[in-house]
N, C-alpha and C positions, 0 to 999 in steps of 0.2 A: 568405763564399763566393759567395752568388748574388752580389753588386755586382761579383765578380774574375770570375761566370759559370764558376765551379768545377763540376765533374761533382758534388762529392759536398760535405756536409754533416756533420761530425760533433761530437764533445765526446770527452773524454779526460781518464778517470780515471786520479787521481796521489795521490802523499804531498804533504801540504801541511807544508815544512820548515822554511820561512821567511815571512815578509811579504813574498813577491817573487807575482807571479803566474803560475801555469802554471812554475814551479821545479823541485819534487820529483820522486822515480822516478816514472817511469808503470806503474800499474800495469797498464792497458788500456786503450782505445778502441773508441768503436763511429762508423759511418757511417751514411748512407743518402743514398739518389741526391737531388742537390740538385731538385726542382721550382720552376723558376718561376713558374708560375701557379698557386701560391701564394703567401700573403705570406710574411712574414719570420716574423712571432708561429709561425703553422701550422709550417713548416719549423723552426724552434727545437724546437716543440712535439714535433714526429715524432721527433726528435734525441733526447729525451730520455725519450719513451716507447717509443723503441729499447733504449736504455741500461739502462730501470729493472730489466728480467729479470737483465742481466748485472751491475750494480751489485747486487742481491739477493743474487746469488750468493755475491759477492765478501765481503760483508758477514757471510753465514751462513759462508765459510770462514775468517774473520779468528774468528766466534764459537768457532768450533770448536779455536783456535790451529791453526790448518792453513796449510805455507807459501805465500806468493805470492810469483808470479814480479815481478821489477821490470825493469824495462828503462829506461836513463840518459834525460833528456830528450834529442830529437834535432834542437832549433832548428825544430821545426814552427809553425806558422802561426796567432796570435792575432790575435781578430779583438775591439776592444774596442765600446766605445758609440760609436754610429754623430759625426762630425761635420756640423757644418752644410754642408762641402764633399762627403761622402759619402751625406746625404741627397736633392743636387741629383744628383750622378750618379745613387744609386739613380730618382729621378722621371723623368730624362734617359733611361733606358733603359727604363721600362712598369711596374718592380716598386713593391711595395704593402710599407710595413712592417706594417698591419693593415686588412683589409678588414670593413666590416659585415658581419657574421653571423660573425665567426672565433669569438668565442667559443661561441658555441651549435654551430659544427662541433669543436671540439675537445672539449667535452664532450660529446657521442654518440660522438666516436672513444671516448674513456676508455670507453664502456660497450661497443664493439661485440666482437664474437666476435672470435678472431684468426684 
């Protein structure tokens, strides 16, 4: 997403049916506005501690046998492990796949208030 300079950033939860990747129904997705000036580690990070409350969810209503909705995949946009011609653009343009101190700012996020 940042390397395409996409507005937003997200992941999307699915049925995992086959050994294909990103295959099965979706069962939902979350976003958040992509930040540049962050790296890439941080921006995954946000991605997915977006996701955790809505993933919970899903999880305690699947415990309960309770239905989910599915929606077909819609040919959306997989983004795999970076190449070495994708790491010069990413450089090419200012972005960081991880800056010093990321980990020590992603673990105070995990603790901050929401």
């Amino acid at each position: 997403s940042l390397l395409n300079k996409e507005d937003k950033i997200g992941a999307t939860i699915h049925i995992i049916d086959s050994e294909e990747i990103d295959t099965g129904p979706i069962i939902g997705s979350v976003s958040i506005p992509a930040n540049p000036k962050m790296s890439l580690v941080r921006n995954i990070f946000s991605v997915y501690k977006s996701g955790i409350p809505y993933l919970s969810a899903i999880i305690s209503s699947i415990a309960k046998n309770e239905s989910i909705a599915l929606s077909p995949q819609n040919n959306g946009t997989y983004y795999s492990f970076p190449t070495i011609h994708d790491i010069a653009k990413f450089r090419e343009l200012g972005l960081f796949f991880y800056e010093n101190g990321d980990h020590q700012k992603i673990i105070r996020s995990i603790y901050e208030e929401p």
